[in-house]
Structures are given as structure tokens and as C-alpha cells.
C-alpha positions in Angstrom: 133.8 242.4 167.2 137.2 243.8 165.4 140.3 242.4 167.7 142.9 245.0 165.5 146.1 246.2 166.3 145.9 250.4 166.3 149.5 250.0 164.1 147.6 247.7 161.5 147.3 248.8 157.6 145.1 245.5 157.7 143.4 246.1 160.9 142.9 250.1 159.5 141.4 249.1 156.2 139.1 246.4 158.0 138.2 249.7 160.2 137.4 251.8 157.1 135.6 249.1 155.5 133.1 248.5 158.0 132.1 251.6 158.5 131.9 252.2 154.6 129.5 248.8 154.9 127.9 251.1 157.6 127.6 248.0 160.0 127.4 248.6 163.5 130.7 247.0 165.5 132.6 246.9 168.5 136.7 247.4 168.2 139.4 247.1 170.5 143.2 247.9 169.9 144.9 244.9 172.1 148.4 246.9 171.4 146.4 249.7 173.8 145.7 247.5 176.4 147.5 247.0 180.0 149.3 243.7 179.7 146.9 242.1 182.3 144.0 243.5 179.9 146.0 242.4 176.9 147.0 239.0 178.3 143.4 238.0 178.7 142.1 239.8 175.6 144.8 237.7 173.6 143.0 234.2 175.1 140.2 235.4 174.1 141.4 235.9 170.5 143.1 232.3 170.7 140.0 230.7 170.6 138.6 232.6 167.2 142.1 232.7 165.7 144.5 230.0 167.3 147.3 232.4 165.5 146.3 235.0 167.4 147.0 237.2 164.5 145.2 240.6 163.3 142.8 241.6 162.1 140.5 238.9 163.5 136.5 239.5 163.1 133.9 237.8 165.3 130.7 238.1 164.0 128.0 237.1 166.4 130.1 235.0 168.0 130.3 232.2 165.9 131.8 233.2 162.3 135.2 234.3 162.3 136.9 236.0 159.6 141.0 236.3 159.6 142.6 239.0 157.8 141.8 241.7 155.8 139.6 239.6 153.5 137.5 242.0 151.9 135.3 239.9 149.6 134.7 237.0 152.8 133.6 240.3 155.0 131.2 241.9 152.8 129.8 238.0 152.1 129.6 237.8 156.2 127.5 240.6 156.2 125.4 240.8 153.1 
């Protein structure tokens, strides 16, 4: 899961490297969100990424990457 913001260069480059990896993902643009919806998506984030910053990767819900960290993503998903 890709918690991004839709006005990220970091979240957009996270975007394009995934799919270059061709790995299969779920995304969601908290900026797009109601603020009810965002409210509750930005808990949610909290407890990967206590920052709550972007991008923030979950990967099977247990490893969490933060940032744009190209070398730690492909390594998650070799």
C-alpha cells in the first residue's frame, strides 16, 4: 500500500518506480480525500509512520518504508 500525496515529486517517483518494478499495489492520494476520509486515513498512516509524512509504503502490513528510498524499495521487493 502507497499512502502518497497526488502533489508529491517523491510520492510520483515512488509511483513510477513500482510500476517500472511491475509490482502489483494499492495507492491512495490522502490530499483527495474528504477530511472525515482523510482524518482517518492519516491514523492509519500514524501507526506505519508516526510522522505521518509521504510517501509511506506498507508492504504486507508489516514492513514499512519512508520516503522515496529507492535502493530500500527495490531490496523490499526483490
Amino acid at each position: 500500500m502507497l499512502y502518497a500525496l497526488s502533489t508529491c515529486g517523491h510520492c510520483r517517483r515512488t509511483r513510477e518506480l513500482l510500476n517500472e518494478l511491475g509490482v502489483s499495489y494499492d495507492y491512495l492520494y490522502v490530499d483527495q480525500l474528504s477530511r472525515e476520509e482523510m482524518d482517518t486515513v492519516l491514523r492509519e498512516v500514524e501507526k506505519f509512520n508516526p510522522r505521518g509524512s509521504f510517501p509511506t509504503i506498507v508492504i504486507n502490513g508489516s514492513h514499512t518504508i519512508i520516503g522515496a528510498r529507492e535502493d530500500e524499495i527495490r531490496e523490499a521487493l526483490a
